[in-house]
N, C-alpha and C positions, 0 to 999 in steps of 0.2 A: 229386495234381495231374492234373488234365484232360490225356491226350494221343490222335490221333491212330493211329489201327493200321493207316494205308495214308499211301501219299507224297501229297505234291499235285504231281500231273501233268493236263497241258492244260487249267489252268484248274478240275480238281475234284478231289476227295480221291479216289483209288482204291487197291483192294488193293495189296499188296507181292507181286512173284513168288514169294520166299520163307518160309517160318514163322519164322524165325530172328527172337529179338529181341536189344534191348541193355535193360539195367535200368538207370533213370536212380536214383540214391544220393543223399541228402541228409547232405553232408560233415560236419554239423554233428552227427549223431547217427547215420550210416551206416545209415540206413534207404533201401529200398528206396519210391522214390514215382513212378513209372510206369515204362511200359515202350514201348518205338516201335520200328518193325520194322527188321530190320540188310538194308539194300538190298545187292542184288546187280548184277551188272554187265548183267544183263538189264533192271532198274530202270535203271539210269544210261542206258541204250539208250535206252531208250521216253522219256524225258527228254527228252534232245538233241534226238531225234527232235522232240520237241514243241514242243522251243526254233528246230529250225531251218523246221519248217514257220511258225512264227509270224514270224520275222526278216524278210522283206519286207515286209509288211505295217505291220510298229514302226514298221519304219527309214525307210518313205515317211510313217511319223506327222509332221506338222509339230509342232516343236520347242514351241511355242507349245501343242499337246496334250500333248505327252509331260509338259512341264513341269506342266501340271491334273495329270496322272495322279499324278506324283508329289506335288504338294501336299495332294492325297487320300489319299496313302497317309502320308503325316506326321502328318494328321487323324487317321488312321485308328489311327496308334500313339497320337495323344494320349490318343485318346478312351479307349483301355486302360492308363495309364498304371502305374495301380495293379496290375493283373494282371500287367503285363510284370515291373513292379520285383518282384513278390512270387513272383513263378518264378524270379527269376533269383536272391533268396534263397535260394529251393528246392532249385534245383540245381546253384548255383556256391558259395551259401554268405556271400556276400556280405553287412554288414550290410544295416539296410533304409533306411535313410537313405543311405547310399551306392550303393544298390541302386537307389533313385528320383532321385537328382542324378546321379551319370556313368551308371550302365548304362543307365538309361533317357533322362533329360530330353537329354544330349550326343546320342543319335543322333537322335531329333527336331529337335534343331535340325540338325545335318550335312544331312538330308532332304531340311528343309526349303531350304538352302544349294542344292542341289542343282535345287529344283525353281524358282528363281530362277537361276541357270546354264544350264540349260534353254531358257529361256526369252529370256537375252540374251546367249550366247554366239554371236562368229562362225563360221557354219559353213560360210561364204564368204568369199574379198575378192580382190580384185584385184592382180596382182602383175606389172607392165608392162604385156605381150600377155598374159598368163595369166589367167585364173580359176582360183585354188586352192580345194578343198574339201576339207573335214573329213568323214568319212563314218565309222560305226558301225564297227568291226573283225571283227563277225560274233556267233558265237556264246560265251558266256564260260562256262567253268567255274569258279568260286568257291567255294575250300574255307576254311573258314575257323575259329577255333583257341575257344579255350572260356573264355580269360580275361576277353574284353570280348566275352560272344556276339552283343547284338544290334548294338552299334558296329561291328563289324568287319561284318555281315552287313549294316549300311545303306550304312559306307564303300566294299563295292563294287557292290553292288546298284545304290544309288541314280545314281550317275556311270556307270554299264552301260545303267541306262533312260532316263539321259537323253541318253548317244549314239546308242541307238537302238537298241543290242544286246539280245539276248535273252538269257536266265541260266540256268543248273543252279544251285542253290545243294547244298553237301553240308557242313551244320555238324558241330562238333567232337562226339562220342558222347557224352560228358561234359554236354553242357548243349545236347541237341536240341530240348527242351521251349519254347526262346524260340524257336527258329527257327519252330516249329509257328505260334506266333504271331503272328510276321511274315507265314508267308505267309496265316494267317487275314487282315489288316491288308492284305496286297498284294491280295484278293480282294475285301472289303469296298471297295476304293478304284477298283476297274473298269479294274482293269488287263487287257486282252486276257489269251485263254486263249492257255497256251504261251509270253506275253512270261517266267514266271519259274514258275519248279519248283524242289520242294525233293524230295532224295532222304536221307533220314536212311541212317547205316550205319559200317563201322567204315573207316579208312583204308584199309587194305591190301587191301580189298576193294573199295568205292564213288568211295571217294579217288582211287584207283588205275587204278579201269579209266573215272574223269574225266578224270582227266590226258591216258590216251592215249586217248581215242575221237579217234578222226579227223575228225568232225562238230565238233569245240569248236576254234575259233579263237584261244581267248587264256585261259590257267590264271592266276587270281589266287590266291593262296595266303598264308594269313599263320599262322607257327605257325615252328618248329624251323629252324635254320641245314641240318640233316643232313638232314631231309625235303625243304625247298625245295633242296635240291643235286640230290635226285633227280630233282624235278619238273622240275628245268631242264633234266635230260639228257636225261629223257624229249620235255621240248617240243622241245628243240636237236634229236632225231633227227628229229621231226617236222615243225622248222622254223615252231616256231607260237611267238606273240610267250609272253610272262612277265610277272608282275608278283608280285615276290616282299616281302614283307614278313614279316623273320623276326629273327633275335635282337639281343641290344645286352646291351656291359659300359661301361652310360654314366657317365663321370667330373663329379661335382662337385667343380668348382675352386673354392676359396677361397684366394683370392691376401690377402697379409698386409694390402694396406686396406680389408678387406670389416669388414663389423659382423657379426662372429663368430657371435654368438648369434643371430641370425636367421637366418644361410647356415646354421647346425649345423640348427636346430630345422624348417626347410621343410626341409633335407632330409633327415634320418628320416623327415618325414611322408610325404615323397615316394615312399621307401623301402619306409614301412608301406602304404600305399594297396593295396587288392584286395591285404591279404596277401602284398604285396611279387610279385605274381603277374603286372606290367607288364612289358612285351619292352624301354621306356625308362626305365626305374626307374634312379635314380644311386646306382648299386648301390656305388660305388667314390668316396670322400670324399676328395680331396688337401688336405691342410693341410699349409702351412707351418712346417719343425718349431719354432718361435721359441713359436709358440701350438696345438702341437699335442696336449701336457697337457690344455689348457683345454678343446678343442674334443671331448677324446674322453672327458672328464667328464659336459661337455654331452650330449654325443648319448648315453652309455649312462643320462643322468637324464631325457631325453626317451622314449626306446626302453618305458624301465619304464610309459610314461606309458599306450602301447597294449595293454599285455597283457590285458586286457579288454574291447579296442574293435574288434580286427583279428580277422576272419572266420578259418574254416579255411580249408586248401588242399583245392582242388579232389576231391583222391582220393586214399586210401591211400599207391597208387605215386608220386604229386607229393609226400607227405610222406613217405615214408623217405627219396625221391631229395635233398630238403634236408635232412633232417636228416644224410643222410651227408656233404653237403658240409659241414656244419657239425662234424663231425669230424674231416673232412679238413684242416680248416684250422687246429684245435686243434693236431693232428699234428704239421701243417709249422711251428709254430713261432709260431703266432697266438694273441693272450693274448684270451680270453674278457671282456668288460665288461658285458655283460649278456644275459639269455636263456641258450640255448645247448641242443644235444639234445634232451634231455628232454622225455616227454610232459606238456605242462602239464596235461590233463584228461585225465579216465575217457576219454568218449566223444568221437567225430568226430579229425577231421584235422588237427588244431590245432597249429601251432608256436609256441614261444615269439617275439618282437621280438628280433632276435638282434644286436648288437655285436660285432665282431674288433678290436682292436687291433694295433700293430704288423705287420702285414698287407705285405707286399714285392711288387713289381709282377709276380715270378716264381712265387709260390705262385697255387695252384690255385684259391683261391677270387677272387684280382681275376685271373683271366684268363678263368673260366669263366663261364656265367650259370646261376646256381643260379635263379634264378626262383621265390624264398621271402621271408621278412620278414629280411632278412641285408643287412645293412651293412660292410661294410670299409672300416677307416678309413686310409690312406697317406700317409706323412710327404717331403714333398720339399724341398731345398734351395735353390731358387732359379726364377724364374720357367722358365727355358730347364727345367732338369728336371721341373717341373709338366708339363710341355708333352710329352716323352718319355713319363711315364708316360700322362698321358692319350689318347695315343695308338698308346699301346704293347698293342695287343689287336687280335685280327681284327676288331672289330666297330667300327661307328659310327653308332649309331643317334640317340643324343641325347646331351643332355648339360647340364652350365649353369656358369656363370662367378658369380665375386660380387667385388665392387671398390667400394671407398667410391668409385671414381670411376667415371661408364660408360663412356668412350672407354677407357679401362684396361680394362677387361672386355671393351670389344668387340676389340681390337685380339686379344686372346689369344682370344679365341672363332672370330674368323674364321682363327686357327690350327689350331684343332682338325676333327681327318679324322672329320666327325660329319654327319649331315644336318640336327640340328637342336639349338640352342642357347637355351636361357633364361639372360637377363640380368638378375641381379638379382632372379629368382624371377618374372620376366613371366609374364605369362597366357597360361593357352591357347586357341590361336587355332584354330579348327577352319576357316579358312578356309585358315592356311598350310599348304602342301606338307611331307608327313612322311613320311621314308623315310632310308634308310641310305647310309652308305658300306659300302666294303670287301664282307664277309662277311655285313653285316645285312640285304644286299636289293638289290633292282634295282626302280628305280620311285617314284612316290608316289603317297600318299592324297591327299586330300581338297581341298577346295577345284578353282580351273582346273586345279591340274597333275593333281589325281585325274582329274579328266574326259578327261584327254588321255591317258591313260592308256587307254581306250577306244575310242581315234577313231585312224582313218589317214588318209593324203592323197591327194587326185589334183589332177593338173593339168589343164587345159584350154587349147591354146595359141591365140592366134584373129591 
C-alpha cells in the first residue's frame, strides 16, 4: 500500500521530526504492508501551530464558502472511492463489500450532510435586545479510533470546518493509511493550508501531547471509556471544552410481542458487523424467558451463518483481548452456543461468531464491552426487569426495542438510560445526534447537534 513518510502540515506533505516508524499489519494474513512515521510531540507542535495561524482567516470564511469547501472534499473522497474502501480492507481487515458500503460510501454522505449545514445553519438570530451568535470554538484536536477510520475522521473534521475551526487530526496507529487519504482528498478539494493537519503516531506520545497543548481549544476523542477519562482530566485542568465518544454495552430488548425471528436474526447481524468491532453493537440480547429457548436457537443458527463472512480483528492484541473474554465468560458459568476461543484459521486475527447463553446481568461478559463477534444472550421476567438489566451497566450508548406493537416499544425505549434507540430495527440516520449517556461519552456526532458541538456563543445587547 501507498503511504506517506512525512505528516501533512500547512497545507503540504513535510518530513517527521523523528525516524521512528509504526508498521501498518494486514490482520488478514499479518503481513506487514506500510510503514508512516510515529509523530512526536514536536510534530504535534508545528501542527497546532499551523492550525492556529490558519483560524482567523477560516472562521472569517463566509459559511456559504466553507460549505464549497466541504462539498469539494466529499467530491474528492468520491472520486477515490475504490482506493479508500480497498485500504481500509488493507488495514482494518474489513470485508470489501462492507468496506465500500459503511467505511466508505456512510462518510461521504455525513460530508456531504455537513457541507449543506454549512451552508444553512444559523449563525445568527435575534433574541429580544440581543444578537446572539454562534462562533467557531477555536482550534480542535481530533483523535480518532481505527474501527470506522474514515467515518469517525469526516464525523469530526467535517462539523470543525464547517464552524469555522481549524483541526489536528491524530488517527488510530492501526489504520493510518485512510487517514493519508483523507487528507490527500482535504488537499485536492482547496481547503486553505493550515485549515487541517494530520499528524500520524502512537497515543501516548502524539495523542498525548494533542490533548494538552495549550494552543488546541476543544479534544474530540472517540475510542476507550479509560482513555477518554484521561483526556477529560487532562482538558478539565486546562479548562478546555471535550467531546468524548467512547464505549457502549448496548441492550437489545425483545419484549414478548416482537416477531421473534426477525429481532433474533438483525441482531446477530448487528452484532457480527466490522467483526463485532462497533462501540454501539447490541452486544447484550434480553429475551423474555417464555421464548428464550427459541430465540437462542435462532441466534446460535444465524451466528453459524458468519463464520465465513466476518473479517478479522484488527490486531493480534484485539484478538486475544476477545477471545479471553470469551473464556471468561465460559468460566462464570456461560453455556457456549456457538463459536467460542478457538483459532478458526492458520493465519490472521480471526474469531469465531461467538454465542453465550444463560449469560446473568452480573458476569463479566454483559457488563464489560468486549468489542469482538460475541453476543450474550439474557433471560428476563417481566417488562419492569427487561428495563433493570438493560440499564443495569455504566454505559449507554445505544440500543433497540422490538414490539409487534410500536407505541409498546417506544414507550420502553424512552426508558432506557441510552442515547440512542432503534425501533423495530429503524435505519440509520446519520443525520440524528449520537452520543451516550452515563460513561459512554459526553457530546454528539453528527447531524446539527455534531456542529454544535464546535461552535460557542456571544451576545450582543443593543
Amino acid at each position: 500500500m501507498k503511504a506517506h513518510d512525512g505528516m501533512y502540515l500547512d497545507g503540504a506533505w513535510r518530513p517527521a521530526v523523528g525516524k521512528d516508524t509504526i508498521a501498518v499489519v494486514n490482520p488478514a494474513d499479518e503481513q506487514v504492508i506500510a510503514e508512516v512515521p510515529a509523530g512526536t510531540a514536536e510534530d504535534v507542535d508545528a501542527a497546532v501551530r499551523a492550525a492556529r495561524a490558519a483560524l482567523p482567516g477560516w472562521a472569517a470564511t463566509p459559511p456559504g464558502e466553507r460549505a464549497a469547501r466541504i462539498a469539494a472534499l466529499r467530491d474528492a473522497l468520491a472520486a477515490r472511492e475504490d482506493e479508500i474502501a480497498e485500504t481500509v480492507t488493507a488495514e482494518l481487515g474489513a470485508p470489501p463489500r462492507f468496506a465500500r458500503a459503511v467505511h466508505t460510501g456512510l462518510p461521504i454522505v455525513v460530508a456531504g450532510s455537513y457541507a449543506e449545514l454549512a451552508a444553512s445553519h444559523p449563525f445568527e438570530e435575534r433574541v429580544g435586545n440581543s444578537t446572539v451568535y454562534v462562533e467557531p470554538v477555536g482550534v480542535v484536536g481530533a483523535i480518532t479510533p481505527w474501527n470506522y477510520p474514515l467515518h469517525q475522521i469526516v464525523a469530526k473534521v467535517a462539523p470543525a470546518l464547517a464552524a469555522g475551526c481549524t483541526v489536528v487530526l491524530k488517527p488510530a496507529e492501526d489504520t493510518p493509511l485512510t487517514a493519508q487519504l483523507f487528507a490527500e482528498a482535504v488537499h485536492a478539494a482547496g481547503v486553505p493550508a493550515g485549515v487541517f493537519n494530520l499528524v500520524t503516531g502512537l497515543g501516548p506520545v502524539a495523542g498525548q501531547a494533542l490533548a494538552e497543548h495549550e494552543g488546541v481549544d476543544l479534544v474530540s476523542f472517540t475510542g476507550s471509556t479509560a482513555v477518554g477519562s484521561r483526556i477529560g482530566a487532562v482538558a478539565g485542568a486546562a479548562v478546555k471544552r471535550v467531546a468524548l465518544e467512547l464505549g457502549g454495552k448496548s441492550a437489545n430488548v425483545i419484549l414478548e410481542s416482537a416477531d421473534l425471528a426477525r429481532a433474533v436474526a438483525v441482531g446477530v447481524a448487528n452484532v457480527m458487523g466490522n467483526s463485532g468491532q462497533t462501540c454501539s453493537a447490541w452486544t447484550r440480547m434480553l429475551v423474555h424467558t417464555s421464548r428464550y429457548d427459541e430465540a437462542v436457537a435462532l441466534a446460535a443458527e444465524a451466528a453459524a451463518t458468519y463464520a465465513d463472512r466476518i473479517g478479522p480483528l484488527v490486531s493480534a492484541r484485539q484478538r486475544d483481548r476477545v477471545r479471553g473474554y470469551i473464556e471468561r465468560g465460559i468460566a462464570e458459568g456461560a453455556r457456549l452456543v456457538a463459536g467460542g476461543p478457538g483459532a478458526p484459521r492458520e493465519h490472521g486475527y480471526f474469531v469465531s461468531p461467538t454465542v453465550l447463553a444463560d449469560v446473568t446481568p452480573e458476569m463479566t461478559v454483559a457488563q464489560e464491552e468486549i468489542f469482538g463477534p460475541v453476543l450474550s444472550i439474557l433471560r428476563y421476567e417481566d417488562e419492569e426487569d427487561a428495563l433493570r438489566i438493560a440499564n443495569g451497566t455504566v454505559y449507554g450508548l445505544a440500543g433497540a426495542v422490538w414490539a409487534g406493537d410500536e407505541a409498546e416499544a417506544v414507550a420502553f425505549a424512552r426508558r432506557m438510560e441510552t442515547g440512542q434507540v432503534d425501533i423495530n430495527g429503524g435505519r440509520f440516520n446519520p443525520l440524528a445526534p449520537f452520543g451516550g449517556y452515563k460513561r459512554s461519552g459526553v457530546g454528539r456526532e453528527l447531524g446539527a447537534h455534531g456542529l454544535a458541538e464546535y461552535l460557542q456563543t456571544k451576545s450582543l445587547q443593543f
